[in-house]
Steps between C-alpha positions, in 0.01 A plus 500: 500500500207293354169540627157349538233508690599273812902548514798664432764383313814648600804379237834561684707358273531245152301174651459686829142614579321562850132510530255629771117473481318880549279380783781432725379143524757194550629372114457151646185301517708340835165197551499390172908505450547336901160240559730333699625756757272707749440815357375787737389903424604727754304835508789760559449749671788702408442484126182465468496186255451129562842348504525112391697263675596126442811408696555602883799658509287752269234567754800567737615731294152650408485557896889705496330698164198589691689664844848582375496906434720477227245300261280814402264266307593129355244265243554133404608341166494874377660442146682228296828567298560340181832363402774251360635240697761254336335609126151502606232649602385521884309734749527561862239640752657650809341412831431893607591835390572752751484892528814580717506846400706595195459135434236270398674185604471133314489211761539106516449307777682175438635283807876410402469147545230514182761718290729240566317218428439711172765625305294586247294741655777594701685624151135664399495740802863611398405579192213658607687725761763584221283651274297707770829608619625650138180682530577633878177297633546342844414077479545324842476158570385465834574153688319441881894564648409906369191498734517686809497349850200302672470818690439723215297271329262466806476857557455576126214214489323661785519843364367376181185320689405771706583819279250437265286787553434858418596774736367869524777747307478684823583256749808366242611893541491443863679183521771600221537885666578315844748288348694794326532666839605218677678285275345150605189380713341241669236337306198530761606920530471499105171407535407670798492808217268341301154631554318343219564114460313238719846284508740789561801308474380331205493855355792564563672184363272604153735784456784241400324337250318851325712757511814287633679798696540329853649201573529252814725349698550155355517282791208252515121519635424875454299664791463807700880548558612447178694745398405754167723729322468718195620251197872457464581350140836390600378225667292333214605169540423446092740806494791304718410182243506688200931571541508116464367529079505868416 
């Protein structure tokens, strides 16, 4: 590994290098290399970083990051890899990378119509996922038909609106206590436990995005009856994608 002050320099192989910055920060300056797209910052929650976005099946994707249980903690245009491409020299930024616990997950989100309308980059991203595979590193290329339903994706937006908030350890003790002794919940009896929060079902939804050991019924609007169950990995729907590139 070479070292300096602002990255690491991790050399995987002869002409294959991967490099991170220290900070955490995204290795892409996305403005100044996209003046021509609308580039937007979301604060996440979850991670606890700004994440950078420029195209909107990204954001849609930022949204799946932010609910889905599996994603522990994700960060955008976290490293670029170094390597040869027809004799010369290239590099490649990933969209995301993903903690899906033991992994930490490399993703592009490329529609398929733009892959095919570019061979070139196409061939790139195979590369790419060859050479993270020798090394036992997941690399997914994510297209909008791997989203989840409207459904999901309206629940998961409204979770993500209204769950951004802090709630007393105690009343998440409640709420997650309840839900081990009865399996699943209504929303509005979650956070009928919650003695501390001024938006108890707000609270509630918060313990999705912090601690991310509950889950909710996917099914649209989210209110009152909405059902709320202890977290269930299985059914990630980045884990049901991932069988399509692992």
């Amino acid at each position: 590994m070479i070292e300096n002050s602002e990255y690491d320099d991790i050399e995987f192989g002869v002409d294959v290098r991967e490099i991170r910055r220290r900070d955490g920060g995204p290795m892409r300056d996305v403005v100044r290399l996209h003046p021509n797209l609308e580039t937007r910052m979301f604060p996440s929650w979850k991670s606890r970083c700004p994440i950078y976005t420029t195209l909107k099946l990204e954001r849609q994707y930022v949204t799946v990051f932010e609910v889905d249980g599996a994603v522990e903690s994700y960060r955008s245009q976290p490293l670029t890899l170094k390597f040869a491409l027809d004799g010369q020299p290239v590099e490649y930024t990933p969209d995301f990378e993903l903690r899906i616990a033991p992994w930490n997950v490399r993703v592009e989100t490329k529609p398929k119509k733009l892959l095919l309308r570019n061979p070139q980059l196409a061939k790139k991203l195979l590369v790419v996922k060859r050479l993270y595979q020798a090394r036992g590193i997941p690399f997914w290329v994510l297209d909008k038909d791997r989203l989840p339903s409207s459904d999901w994706m309206e629940s998961a937006a409204e979770i993500s609106r209204l769950g951004k908030t802090e709630i007393d350890p105690l009343d998440e003790y409640r709420v997650l206590t309840a839900l081990r002794r009865y399996g699943e919940l209504p929303l509005g009896a979650c956070a009928a436990l919650v003695q501390s929060h001024a938006a108890p079902i707000n609270g509630v939804l918060s313990i999705m995005l912090r601690s991310r050991r509950i889950e909710a019924e996917m099914s649209g609007t989210v209110d009152e009856t909405t059902l709320i169950r202890l977290r269930r990995l299985s059914s990630s729907p980045l884990l049901a994608a991932r069988n399509h590139d692992s």
